[in-house]
N, CA, C and O atoms as a GROMACS GRO file, in nm:
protein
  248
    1UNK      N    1  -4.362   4.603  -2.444
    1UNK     CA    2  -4.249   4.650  -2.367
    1UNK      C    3  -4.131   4.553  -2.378
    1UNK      O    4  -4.018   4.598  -2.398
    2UNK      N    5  -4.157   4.392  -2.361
    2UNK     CA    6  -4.051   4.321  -2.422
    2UNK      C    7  -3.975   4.344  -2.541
    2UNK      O    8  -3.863   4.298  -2.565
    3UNK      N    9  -4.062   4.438  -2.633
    3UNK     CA   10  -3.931   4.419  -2.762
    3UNK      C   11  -3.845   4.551  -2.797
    3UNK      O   12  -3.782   4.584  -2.897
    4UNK      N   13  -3.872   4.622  -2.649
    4UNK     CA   14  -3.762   4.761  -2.619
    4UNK      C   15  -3.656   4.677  -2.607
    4UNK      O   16  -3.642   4.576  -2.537
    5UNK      N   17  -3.570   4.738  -2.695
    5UNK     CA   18  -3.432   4.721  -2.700
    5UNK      C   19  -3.289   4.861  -2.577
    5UNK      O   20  -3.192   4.920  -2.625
    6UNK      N   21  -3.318   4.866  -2.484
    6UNK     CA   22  -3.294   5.017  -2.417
    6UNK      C   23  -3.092   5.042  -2.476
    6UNK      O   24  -3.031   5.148  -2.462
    7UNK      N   25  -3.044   4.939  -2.526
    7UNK     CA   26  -2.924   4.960  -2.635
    7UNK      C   27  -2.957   5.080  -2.718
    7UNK      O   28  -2.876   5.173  -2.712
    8UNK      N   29  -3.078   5.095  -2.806
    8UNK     CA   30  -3.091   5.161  -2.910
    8UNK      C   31  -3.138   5.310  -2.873
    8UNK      O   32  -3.112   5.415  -2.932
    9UNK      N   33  -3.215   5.288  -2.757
    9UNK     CA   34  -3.192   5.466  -2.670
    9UNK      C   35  -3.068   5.511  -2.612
    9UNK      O   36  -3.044   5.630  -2.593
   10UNK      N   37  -3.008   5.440  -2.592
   10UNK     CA   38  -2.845   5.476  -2.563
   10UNK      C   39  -2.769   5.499  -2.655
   10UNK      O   40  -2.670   5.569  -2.631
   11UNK      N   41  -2.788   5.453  -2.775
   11UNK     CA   42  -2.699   5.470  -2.902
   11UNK      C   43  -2.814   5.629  -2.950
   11UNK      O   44  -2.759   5.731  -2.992
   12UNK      N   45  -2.907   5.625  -2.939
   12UNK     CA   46  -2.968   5.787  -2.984
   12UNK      C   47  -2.950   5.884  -2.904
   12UNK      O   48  -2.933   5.996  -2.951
   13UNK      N   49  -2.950   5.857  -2.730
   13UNK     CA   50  -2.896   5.948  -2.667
   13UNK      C   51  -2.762   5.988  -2.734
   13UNK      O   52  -2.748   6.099  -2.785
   14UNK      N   53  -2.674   5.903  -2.731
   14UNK     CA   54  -2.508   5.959  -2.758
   14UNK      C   55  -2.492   6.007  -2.852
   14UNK      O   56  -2.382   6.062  -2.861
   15UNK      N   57  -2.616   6.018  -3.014
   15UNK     CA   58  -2.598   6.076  -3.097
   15UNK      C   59  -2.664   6.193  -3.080
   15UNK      O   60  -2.626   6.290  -3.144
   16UNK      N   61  -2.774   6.205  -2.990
   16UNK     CA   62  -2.786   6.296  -2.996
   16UNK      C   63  -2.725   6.446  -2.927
   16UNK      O   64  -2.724   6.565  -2.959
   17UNK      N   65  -2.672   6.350  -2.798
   17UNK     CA   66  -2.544   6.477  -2.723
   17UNK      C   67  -2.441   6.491  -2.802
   17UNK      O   68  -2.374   6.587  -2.764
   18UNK      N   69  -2.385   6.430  -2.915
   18UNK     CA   70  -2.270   6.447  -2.983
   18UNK      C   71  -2.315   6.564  -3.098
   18UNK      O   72  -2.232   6.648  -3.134
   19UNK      N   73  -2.463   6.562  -3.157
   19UNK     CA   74  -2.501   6.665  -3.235
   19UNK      C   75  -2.522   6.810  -3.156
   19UNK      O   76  -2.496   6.912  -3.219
   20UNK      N   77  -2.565   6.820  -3.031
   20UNK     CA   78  -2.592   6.903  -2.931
   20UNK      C   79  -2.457   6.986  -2.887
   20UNK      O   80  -2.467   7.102  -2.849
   21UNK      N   81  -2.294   6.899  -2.895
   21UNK     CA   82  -2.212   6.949  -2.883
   21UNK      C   83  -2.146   6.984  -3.029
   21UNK      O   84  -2.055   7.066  -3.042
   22UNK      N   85  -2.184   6.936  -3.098
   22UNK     CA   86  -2.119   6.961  -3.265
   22UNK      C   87  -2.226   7.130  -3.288
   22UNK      O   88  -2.168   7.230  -3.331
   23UNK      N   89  -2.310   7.132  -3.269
   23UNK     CA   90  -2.447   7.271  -3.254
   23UNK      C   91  -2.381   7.419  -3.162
   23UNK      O   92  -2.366   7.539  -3.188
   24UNK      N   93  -2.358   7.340  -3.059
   24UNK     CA   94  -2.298   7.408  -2.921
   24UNK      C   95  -2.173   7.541  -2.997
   24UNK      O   96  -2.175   7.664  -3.004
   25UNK      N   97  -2.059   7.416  -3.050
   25UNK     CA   98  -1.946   7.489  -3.089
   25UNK      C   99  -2.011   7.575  -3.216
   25UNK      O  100  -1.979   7.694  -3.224
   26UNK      N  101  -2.057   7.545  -3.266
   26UNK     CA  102  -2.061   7.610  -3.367
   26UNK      C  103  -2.126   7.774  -3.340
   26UNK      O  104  -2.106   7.885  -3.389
   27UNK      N  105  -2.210   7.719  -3.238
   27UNK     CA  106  -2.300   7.845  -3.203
   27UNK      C  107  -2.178   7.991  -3.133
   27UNK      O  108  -2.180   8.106  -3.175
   28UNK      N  109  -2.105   7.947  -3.045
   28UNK     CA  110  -2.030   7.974  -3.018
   28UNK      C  111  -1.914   8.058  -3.088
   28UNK      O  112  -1.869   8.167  -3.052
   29UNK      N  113  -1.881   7.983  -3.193
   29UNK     CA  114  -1.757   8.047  -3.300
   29UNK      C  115  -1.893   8.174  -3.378
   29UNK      O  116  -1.855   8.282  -3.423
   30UNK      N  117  -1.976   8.152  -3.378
   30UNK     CA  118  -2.078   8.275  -3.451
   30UNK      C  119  -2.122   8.352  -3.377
   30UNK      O  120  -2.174   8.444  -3.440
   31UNK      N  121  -2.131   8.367  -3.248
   31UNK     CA  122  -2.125   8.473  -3.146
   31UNK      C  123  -1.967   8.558  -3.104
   31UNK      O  124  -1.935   8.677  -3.106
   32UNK      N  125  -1.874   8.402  -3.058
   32UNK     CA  126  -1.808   8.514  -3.017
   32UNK      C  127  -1.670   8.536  -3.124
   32UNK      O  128  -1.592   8.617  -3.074
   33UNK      N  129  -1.623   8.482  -3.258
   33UNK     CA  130  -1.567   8.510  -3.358
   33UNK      C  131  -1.601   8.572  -3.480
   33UNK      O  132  -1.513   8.615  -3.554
   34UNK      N  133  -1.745   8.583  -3.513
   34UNK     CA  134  -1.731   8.596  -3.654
   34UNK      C  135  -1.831   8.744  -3.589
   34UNK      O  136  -1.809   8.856  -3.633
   35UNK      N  137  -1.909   8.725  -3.511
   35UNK     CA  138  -1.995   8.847  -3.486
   35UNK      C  139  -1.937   8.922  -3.404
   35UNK      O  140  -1.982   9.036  -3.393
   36UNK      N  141  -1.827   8.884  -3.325
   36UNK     CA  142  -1.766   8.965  -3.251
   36UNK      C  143  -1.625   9.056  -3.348
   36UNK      O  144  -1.581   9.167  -3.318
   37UNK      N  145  -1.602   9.011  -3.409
   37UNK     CA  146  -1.477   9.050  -3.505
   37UNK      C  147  -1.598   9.129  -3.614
   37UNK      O  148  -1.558   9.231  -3.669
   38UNK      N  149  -1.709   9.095  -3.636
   38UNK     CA  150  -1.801   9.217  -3.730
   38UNK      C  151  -1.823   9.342  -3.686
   38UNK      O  152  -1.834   9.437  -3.764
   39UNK      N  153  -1.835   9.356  -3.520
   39UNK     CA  154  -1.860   9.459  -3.469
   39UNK      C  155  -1.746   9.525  -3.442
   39UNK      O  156  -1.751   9.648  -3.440
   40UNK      N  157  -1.617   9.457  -3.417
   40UNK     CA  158  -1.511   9.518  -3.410
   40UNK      C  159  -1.457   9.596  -3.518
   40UNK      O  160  -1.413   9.708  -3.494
   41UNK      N  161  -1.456   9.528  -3.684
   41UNK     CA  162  -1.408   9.576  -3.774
   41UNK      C  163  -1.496   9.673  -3.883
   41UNK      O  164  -1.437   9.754  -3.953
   42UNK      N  165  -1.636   9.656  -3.889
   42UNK     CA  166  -1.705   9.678  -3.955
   42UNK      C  167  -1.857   9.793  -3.928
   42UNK      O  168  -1.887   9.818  -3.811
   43UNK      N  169  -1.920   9.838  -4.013
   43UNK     CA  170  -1.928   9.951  -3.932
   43UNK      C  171  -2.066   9.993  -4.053
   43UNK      O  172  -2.050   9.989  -4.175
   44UNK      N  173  -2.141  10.015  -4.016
   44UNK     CA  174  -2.305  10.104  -4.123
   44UNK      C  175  -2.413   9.999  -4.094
   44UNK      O  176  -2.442   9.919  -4.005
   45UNK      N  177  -2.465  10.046  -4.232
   45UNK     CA  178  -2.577   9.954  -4.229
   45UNK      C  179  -2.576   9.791  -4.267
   45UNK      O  180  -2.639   9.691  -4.233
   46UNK      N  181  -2.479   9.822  -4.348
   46UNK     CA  182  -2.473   9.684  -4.423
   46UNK      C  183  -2.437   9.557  -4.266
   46UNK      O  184  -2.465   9.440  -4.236
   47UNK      N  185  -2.371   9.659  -4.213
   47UNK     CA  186  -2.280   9.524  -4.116
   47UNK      C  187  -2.375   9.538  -3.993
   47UNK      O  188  -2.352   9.457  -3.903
   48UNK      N  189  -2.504   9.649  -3.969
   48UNK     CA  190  -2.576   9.631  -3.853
   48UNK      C  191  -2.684   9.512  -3.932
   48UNK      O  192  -2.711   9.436  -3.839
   49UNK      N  193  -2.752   9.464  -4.049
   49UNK     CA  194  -2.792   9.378  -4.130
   49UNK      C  195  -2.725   9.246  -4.086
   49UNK      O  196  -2.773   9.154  -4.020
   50UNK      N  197  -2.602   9.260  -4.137
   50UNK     CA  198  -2.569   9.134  -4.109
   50UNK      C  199  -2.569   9.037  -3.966
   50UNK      O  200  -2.613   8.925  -3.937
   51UNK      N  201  -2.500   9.138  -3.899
   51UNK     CA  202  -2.519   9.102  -3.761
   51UNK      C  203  -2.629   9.087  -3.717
   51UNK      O  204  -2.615   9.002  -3.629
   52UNK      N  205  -2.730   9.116  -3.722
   52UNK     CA  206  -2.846   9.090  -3.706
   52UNK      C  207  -2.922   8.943  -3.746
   52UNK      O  208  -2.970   8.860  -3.669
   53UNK      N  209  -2.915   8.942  -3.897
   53UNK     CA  210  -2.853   8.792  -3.932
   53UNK      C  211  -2.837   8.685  -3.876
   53UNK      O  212  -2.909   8.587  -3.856
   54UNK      N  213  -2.707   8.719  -3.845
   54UNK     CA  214  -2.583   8.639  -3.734
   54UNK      C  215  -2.670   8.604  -3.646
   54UNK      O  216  -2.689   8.483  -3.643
   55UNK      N  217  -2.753   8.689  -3.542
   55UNK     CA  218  -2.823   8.681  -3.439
   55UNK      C  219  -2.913   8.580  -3.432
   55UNK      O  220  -2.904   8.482  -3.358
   56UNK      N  221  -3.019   8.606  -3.528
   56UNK     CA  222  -3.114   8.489  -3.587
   56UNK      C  223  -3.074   8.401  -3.601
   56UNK      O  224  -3.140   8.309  -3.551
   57UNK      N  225  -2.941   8.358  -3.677
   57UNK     CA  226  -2.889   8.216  -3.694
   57UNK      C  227  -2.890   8.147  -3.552
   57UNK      O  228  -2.941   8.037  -3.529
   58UNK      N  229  -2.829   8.225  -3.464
   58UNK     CA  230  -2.726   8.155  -3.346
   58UNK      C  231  -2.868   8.150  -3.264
   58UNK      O  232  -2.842   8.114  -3.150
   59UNK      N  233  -2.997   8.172  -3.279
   59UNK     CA  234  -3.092   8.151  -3.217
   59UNK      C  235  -3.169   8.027  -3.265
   59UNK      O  236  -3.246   7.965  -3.192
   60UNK      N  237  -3.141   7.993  -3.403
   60UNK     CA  238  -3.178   7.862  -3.411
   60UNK      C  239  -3.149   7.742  -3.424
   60UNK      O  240  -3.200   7.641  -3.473
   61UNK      N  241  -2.976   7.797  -3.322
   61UNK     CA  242  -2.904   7.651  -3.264
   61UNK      C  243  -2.958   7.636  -3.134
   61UNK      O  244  -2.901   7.541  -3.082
   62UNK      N  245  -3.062   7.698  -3.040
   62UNK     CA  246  -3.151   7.692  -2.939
   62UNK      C  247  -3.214   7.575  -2.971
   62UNK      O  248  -3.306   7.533  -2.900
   0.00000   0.00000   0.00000
């Protein structure tokens, strides 16, 4: 237990909330820009596929 350094969990926490918010946005712009503007503009099978897609992705920024 002496040679915990608790510096180096603080430096992985902050990387890891900084990846969690870098994840976050992204998830975000693929729900409500790129899949929301698919359903708006686009239209059959091809684009119920994709979106679907889309869906799966933004589920494994969970």
């Amino acid at each position: 237990m002496k040679a915990l350094e608790p510096a180096e969990f603080e430096d992985a926490a902050a990387g890891y909330r900084a990846t969690r918010d870098l994840v976050s946005g992204a998830k975000d712009i693929l729900e409500q820009r790129i899949a929301g503007r698919m359903q708006a503009d686009l239209e059959g099978e091809a684009a119920s596929a994709a979106l679907k897609q889309l869906r799966e992705l933004w589920q494994n920024f969970h």
